[in-house]
C-alpha positions as CSV (number, residue, x, y, z in Angstrom):
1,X,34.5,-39.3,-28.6
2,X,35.1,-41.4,-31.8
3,X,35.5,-39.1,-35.0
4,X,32.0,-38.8,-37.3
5,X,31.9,-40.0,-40.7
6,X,32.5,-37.8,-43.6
7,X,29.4,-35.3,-44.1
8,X,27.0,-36.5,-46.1
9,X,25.1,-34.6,-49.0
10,X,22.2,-32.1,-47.7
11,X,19.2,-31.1,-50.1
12,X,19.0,-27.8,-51.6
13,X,15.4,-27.3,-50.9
14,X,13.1,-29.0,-47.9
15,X,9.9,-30.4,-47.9
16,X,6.5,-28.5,-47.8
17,X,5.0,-29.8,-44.2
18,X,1.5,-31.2,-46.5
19,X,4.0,-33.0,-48.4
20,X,6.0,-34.2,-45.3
21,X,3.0,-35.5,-43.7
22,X,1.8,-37.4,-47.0
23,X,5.3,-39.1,-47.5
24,X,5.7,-40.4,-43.4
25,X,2.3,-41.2,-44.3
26,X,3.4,-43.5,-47.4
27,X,6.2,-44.8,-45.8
28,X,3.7,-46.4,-43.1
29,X,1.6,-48.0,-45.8
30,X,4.5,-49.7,-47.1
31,X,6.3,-50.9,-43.9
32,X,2.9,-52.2,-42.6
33,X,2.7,-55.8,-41.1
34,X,-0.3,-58.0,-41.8
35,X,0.7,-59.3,-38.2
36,X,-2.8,-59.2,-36.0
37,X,-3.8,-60.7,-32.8
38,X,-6.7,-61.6,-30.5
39,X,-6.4,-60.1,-27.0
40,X,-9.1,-59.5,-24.3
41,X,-11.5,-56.8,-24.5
42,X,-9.1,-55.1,-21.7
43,X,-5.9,-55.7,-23.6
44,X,-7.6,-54.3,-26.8
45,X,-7.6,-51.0,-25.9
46,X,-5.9,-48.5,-27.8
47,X,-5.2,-51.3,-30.6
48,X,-6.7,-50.8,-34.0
49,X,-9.3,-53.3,-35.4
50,X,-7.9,-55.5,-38.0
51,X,-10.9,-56.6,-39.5
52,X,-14.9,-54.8,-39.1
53,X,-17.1,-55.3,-36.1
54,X,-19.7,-56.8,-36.8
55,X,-22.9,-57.6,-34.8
56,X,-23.2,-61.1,-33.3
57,X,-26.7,-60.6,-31.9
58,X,-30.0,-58.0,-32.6
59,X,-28.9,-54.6,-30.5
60,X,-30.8,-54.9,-28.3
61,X,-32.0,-58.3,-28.2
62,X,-35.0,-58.4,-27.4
63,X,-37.9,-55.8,-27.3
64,X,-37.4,-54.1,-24.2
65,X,-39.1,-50.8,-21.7
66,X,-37.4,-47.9,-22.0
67,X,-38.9,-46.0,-18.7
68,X,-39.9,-47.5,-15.2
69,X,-43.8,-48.3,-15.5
70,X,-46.4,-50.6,-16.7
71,X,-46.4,-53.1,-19.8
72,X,-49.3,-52.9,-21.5
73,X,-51.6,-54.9,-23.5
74,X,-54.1,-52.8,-25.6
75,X,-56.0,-50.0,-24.7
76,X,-56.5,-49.0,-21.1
77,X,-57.7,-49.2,-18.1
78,X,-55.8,-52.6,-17.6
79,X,-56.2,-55.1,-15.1
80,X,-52.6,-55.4,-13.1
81,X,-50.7,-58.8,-12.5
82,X,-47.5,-59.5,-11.2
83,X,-43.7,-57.6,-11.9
84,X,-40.8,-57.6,-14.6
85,X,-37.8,-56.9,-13.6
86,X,-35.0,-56.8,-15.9
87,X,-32.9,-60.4,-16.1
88,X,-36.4,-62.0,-16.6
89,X,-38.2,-63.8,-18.7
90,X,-41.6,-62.8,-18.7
91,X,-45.1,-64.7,-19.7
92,X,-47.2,-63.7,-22.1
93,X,-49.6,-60.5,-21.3
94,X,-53.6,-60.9,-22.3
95,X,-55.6,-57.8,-24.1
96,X,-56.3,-55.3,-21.5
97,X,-53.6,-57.0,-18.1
98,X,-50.9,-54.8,-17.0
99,X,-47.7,-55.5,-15.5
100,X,-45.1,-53.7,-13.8
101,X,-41.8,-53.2,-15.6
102,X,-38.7,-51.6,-14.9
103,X,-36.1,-50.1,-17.5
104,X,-34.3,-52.8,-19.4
105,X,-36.8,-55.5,-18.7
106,X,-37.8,-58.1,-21.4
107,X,-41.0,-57.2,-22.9
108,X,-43.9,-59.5,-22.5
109,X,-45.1,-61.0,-25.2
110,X,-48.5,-59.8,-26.2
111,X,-47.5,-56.2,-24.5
112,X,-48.4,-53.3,-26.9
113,X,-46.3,-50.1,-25.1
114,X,-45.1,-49.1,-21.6
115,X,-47.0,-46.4,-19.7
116,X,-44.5,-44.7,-17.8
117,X,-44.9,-44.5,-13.8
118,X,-45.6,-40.6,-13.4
119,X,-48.2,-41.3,-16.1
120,X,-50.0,-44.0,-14.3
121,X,-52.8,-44.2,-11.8
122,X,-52.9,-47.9,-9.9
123,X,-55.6,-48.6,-7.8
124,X,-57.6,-52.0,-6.3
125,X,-55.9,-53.9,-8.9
126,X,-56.8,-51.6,-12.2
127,X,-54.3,-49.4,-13.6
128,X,-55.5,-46.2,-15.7
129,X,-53.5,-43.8,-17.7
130,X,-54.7,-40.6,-15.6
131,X,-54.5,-37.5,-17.1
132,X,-52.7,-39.1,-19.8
133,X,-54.1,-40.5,-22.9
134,X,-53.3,-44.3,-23.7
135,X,-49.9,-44.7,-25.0
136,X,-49.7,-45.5,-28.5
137,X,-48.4,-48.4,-29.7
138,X,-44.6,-49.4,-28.9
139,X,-44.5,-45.9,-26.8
140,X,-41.5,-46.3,-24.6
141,X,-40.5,-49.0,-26.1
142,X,-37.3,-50.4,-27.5
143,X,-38.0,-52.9,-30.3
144,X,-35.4,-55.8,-30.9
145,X,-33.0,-54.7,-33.3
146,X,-33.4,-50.8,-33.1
147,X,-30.0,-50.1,-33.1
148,X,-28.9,-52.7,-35.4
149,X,-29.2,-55.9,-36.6
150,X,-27.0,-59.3,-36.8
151,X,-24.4,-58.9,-39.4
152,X,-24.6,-55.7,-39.6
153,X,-21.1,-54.0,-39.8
154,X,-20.6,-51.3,-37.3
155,X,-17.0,-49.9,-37.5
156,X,-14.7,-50.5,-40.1
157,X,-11.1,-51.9,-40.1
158,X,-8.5,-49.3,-38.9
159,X,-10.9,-48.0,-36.0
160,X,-9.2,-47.1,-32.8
161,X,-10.1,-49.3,-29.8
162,X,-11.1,-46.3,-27.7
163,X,-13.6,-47.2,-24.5
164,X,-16.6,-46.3,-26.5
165,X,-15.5,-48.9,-28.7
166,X,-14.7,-51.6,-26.2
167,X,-18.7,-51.1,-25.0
168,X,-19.9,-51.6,-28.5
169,X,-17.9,-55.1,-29.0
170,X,-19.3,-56.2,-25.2
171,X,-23.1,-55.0,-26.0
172,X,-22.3,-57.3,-29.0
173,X,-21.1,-60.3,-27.8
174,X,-17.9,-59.9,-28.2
175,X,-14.6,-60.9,-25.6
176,X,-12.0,-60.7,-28.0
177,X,-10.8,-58.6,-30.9
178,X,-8.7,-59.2,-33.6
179,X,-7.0,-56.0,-33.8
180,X,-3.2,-55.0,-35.6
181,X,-0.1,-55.7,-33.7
182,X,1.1,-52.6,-32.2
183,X,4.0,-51.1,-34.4
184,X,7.5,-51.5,-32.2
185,X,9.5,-48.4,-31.1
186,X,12.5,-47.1,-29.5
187,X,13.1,-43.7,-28.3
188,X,16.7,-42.2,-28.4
189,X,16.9,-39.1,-26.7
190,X,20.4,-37.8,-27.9
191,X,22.7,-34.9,-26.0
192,X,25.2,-35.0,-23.1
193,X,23.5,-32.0,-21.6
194,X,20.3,-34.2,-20.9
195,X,19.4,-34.3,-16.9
196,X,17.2,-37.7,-16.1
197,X,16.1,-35.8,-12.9
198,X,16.8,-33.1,-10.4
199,X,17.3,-29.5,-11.2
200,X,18.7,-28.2,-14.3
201,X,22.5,-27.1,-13.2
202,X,24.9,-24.8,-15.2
203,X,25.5,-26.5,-18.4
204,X,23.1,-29.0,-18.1
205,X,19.2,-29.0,-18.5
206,X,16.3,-31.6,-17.7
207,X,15.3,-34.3,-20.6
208,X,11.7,-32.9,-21.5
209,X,11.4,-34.6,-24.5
210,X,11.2,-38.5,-23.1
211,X,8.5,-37.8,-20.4
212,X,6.5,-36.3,-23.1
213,X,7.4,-38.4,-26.3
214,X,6.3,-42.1,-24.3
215,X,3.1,-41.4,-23.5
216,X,2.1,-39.6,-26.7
217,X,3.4,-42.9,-28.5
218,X,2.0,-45.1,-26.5
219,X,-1.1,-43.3,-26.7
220,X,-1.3,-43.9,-30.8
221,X,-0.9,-47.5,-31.0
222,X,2.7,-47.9,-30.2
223,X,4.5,-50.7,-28.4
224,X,7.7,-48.9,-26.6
225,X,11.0,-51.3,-26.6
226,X,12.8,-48.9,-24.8
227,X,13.3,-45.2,-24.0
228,X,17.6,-44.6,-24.1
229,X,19.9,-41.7,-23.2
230,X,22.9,-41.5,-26.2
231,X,25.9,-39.6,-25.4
232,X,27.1,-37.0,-28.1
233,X,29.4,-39.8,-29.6
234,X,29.2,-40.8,-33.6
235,X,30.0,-44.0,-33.3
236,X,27.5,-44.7,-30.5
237,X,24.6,-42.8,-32.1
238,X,25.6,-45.5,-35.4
239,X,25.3,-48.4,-33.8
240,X,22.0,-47.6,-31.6
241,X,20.5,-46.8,-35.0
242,X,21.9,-49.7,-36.9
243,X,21.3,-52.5,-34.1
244,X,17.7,-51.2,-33.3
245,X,15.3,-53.8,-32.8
246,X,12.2,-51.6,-33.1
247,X,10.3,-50.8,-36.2
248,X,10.3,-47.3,-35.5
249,X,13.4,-45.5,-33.9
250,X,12.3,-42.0,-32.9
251,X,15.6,-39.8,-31.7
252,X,15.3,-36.0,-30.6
253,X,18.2,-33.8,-31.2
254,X,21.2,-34.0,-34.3
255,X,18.9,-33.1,-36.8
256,X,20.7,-29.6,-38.0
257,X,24.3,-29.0,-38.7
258,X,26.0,-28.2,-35.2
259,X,29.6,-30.2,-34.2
260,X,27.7,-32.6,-32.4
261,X,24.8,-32.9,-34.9
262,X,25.8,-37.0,-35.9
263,X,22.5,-37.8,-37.2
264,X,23.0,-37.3,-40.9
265,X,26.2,-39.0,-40.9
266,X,25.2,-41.8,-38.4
267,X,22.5,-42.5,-40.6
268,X,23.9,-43.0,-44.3
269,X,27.1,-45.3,-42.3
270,X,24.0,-47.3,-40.8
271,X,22.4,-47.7,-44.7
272,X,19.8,-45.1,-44.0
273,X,17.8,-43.5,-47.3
274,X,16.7,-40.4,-46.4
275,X,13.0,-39.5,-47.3
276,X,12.7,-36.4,-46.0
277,X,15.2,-33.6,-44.7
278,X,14.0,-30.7,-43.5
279,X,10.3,-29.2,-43.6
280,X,9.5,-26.1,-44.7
281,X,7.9,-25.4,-40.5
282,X,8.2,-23.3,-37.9
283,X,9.5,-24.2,-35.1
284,X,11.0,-28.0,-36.4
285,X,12.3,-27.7,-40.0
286,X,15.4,-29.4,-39.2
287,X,13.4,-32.8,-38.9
288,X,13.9,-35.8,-40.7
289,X,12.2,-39.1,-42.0
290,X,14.5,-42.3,-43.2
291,X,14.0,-45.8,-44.0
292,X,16.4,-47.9,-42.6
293,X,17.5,-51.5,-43.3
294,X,16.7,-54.6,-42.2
295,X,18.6,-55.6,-38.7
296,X,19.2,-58.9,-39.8
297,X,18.6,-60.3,-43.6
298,X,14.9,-60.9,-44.7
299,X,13.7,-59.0,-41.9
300,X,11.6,-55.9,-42.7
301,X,12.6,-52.3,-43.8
302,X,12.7,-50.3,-40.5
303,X,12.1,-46.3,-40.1
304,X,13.9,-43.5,-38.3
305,X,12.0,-40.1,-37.5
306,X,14.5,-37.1,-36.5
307,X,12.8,-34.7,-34.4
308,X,14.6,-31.6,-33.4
309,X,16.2,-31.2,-29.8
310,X,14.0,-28.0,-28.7
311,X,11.0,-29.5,-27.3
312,X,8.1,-27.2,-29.0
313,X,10.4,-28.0,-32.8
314,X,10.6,-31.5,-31.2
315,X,6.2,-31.4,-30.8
316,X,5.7,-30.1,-34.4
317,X,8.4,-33.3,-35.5
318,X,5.9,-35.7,-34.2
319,X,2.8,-34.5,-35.5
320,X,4.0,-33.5,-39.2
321,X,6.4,-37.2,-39.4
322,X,6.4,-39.5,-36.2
323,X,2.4,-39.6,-36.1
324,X,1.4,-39.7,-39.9
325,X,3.8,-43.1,-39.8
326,X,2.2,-44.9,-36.8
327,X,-1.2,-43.7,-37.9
328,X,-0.4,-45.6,-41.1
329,X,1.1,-48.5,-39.3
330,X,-1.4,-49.6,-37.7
331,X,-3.7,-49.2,-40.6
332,X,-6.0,-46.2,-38.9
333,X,-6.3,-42.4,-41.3
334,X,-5.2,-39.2,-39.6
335,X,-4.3,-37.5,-37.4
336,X,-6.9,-35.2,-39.2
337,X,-7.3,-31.7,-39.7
338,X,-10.3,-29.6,-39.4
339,X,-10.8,-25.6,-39.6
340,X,-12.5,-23.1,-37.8
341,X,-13.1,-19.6,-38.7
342,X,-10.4,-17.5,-37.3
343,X,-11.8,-14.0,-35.2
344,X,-8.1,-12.4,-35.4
345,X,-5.2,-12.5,-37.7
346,X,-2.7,-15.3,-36.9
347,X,1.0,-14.7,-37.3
348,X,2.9,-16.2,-39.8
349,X,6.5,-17.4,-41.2
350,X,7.1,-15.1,-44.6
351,X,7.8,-18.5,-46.1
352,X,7.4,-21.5,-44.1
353,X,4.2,-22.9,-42.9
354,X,3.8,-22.0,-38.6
355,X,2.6,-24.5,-36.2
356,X,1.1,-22.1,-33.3
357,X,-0.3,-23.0,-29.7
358,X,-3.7,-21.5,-29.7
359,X,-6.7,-22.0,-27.4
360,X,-10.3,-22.2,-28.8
361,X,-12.2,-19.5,-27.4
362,X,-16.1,-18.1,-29.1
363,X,-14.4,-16.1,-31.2
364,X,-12.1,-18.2,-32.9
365,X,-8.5,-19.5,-32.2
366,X,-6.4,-17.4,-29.9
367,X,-2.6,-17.4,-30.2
368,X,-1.0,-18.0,-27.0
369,X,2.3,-16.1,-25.3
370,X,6.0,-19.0,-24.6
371,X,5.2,-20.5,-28.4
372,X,9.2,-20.3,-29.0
373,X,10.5,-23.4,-30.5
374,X,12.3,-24.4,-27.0
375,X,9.4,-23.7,-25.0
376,X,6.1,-26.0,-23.9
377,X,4.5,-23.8,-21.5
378,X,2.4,-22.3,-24.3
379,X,1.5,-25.9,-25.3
380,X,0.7,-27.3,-22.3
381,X,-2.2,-24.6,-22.2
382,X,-3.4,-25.2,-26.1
383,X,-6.1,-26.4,-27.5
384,X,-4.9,-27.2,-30.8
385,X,-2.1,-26.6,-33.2
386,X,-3.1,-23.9,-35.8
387,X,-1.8,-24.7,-39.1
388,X,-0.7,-20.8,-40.1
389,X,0.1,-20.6,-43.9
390,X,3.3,-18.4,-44.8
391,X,2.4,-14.5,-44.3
392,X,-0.6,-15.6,-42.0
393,X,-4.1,-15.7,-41.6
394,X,-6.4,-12.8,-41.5
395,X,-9.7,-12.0,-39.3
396,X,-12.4,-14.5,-40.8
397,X,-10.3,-17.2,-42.8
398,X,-10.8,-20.4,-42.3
399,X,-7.9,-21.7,-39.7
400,X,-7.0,-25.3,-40.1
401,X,-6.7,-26.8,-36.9
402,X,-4.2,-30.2,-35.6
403,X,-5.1,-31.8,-31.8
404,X,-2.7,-31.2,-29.2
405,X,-1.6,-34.4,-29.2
406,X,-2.8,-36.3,-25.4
């Protein structure tokens, strides 16, 4: 193992974790790329839009029924002709003619409402409303328009490209989006103990972090270069973090002040500036956020995020650092907060804020058992992270709440 570079200088106080958040969250707004490109409704998905959707048509259409039935032309009873199905274009309907409809068909021109099938009594060729009074006009109807109108902008920039989303921009007209370029990152997963599979053995324990990390990234607009094992070596740790291609690196483990904890030094011999060092949270105040240099001249500033090695320290890393930067990356706010009322007193640090596993339950967040900062089982059963000031919440505060991240 090469020798590490001389310590470097660590900071007499840490970071409060709003502050933490705020400042991964600056750091994303300055690295961001204008970069965007135009992929395939399919490929857009889980981009960010780069520019509003807007309309391209009337949503719907065209007027259209809204229930199986009868088009109608005034006031009943109503001579019946013909059948509209929907992919039709109908003719024109005369004062006091009926036709049959079905949902989503065009409406004829001249038609004044649709009187629905259960409401509708067809006989010799004259339909009558029954028991039912005449519908009124545009009664089950959908009128051209109602849910918006060319032009119209209906989600900003910085929207997610969720499935919901992906329907919209179809319903529209749309087959391509112009959405951001997804932000680049590498994974370093950092220890010698590290198993890539099998059964932990004396001495030696599984990688949880990678399995777990990937997805999550990948799930918030990331573009993964690469997921790599580094040996507890100084030198090798160095020049993975100077020769990085990706925009991000993210590495778990060396974040505190153990024999094998490189990551400070590796950093400052690899030009890093440290943003943040340490967070005032429990579990994961040993993280870290630092800019890093360009790989080659001109290029753009770069970013590392330190998470801790324990994997529930390593969870509370991502959301206070790793996701505030992509979030701001790609141009999109959050991850939000929001608050519940609590029904029980949550546990708290004395002086640091507490990231606790809780489910939701009727009565308010619930704090669930394995929350220590090596553990996941308690995650993997969550909810939500509660966002427990120091000393605690009592019965009845307001509990702010972060999503387990999916």
């Amino acid at each position: 193992m090469s020798a590490p570079a001389p310590a470097v200088g660590r900071p007499v106080s840490t970071t409060s974790w709003p502050r933490a958040r705020e400042l991964a969250r600056l750091a994303g707004e300055r690295q961001r790329a204008a970069a965007t490109e135009r992929p395939g409704l399919a490929a857009a998905l889980g981009g960010t839009l780069a520019e509003p959707l807007t309309a391209l048509t009337d949503l719907p259409a065209f007027d259209t029924s809204a229930m199986d039935g009868w088009a109608v032309a005034g006031p009943g009873p109503w001579r019946l002709a013909g059948r509209v199905l929907a992919g039709r274009t109908p003719p024109p309907l005369l004062d006091g003619w009926a036709t049959e409809i079905a949902t989503g068909a065009q409406l004829p021109p001249g038609a004044t409402a649709v009187l629905r099938r259960e409401h509708g009594e067809p006989e010799r060729g004259v339909l009558r409303p029954g028991a039912a009074a005449d519908p009124v006009p545009g009664q089950d109807v959908r009128p051209r328009g109602q849910e918006c109108r060319r032009g119209e902008e209906l989600l900003p920039t910085g929207t997610e490209v969720t499935p919901a989303v992906l329907g919209l921009a179809a319903a529209c007209g749309y087959d391509r989006l112009t959405v951001r370029r997804a932000p680049t990152v590498e994974l370093l997963v950092l220890g010698d103990e590290l198993l890539a599979a099998g059964l932990p053995t004396p001495g030696l324990v599984r990688d949880a972090l990678g399995p777990m990390l990937e997805p999550w990234l990948r799930a918030r607009g990331a573009e993964l270069l690469a997921r790599r094992a580094v040996r507890d070596d100084f030198a090798l740790l160095r020049d993975a973090i100077r020769h990085s291609p990706a925009e991000v690196v993210v590495s778990t483990g060396a974040t505190a002040a153990g024999p094998v904890d490189f990551l400070h030094g590796a950093l400052a011999e690899a030009g890093g500036r440290l943003l943040v060092d340490g967070v005032r949270v429990r579990p994961g105040h040993p993280m870290l956020l630092a800019e890093l240099p360009p790989v080659r001249s001109g290029g753009p500033v770069r970013h590392l995020v330190g998470l801790p090695g324990n994997p529930l320290a390593a969870v509370a890393g991502a959301v206070t650092l790793a996701l505030p930067l992509l979030a701001a990356l790609l141009g999109r706010t959050g991850p939000h907060t929001r608050s519940v009322r609590g029904g029980e007193p949550l546990p708290g640090h004395p002086a640091d804020t507490r990231l606790l596993p809780v489910r939701l339950t009727g009565a308010g967040p619930r704090p669930l058992a394995f929350d220590g900062p090596a553990m996941l089982r308690g995650l993997a059963l969550a909810d939500a992270l509660a966002v427990v000031p120091p000393g605690g919440t009592a019965a009845g505060d307001l509990v702010e709440l972060l999503d387990v991240p999916r």
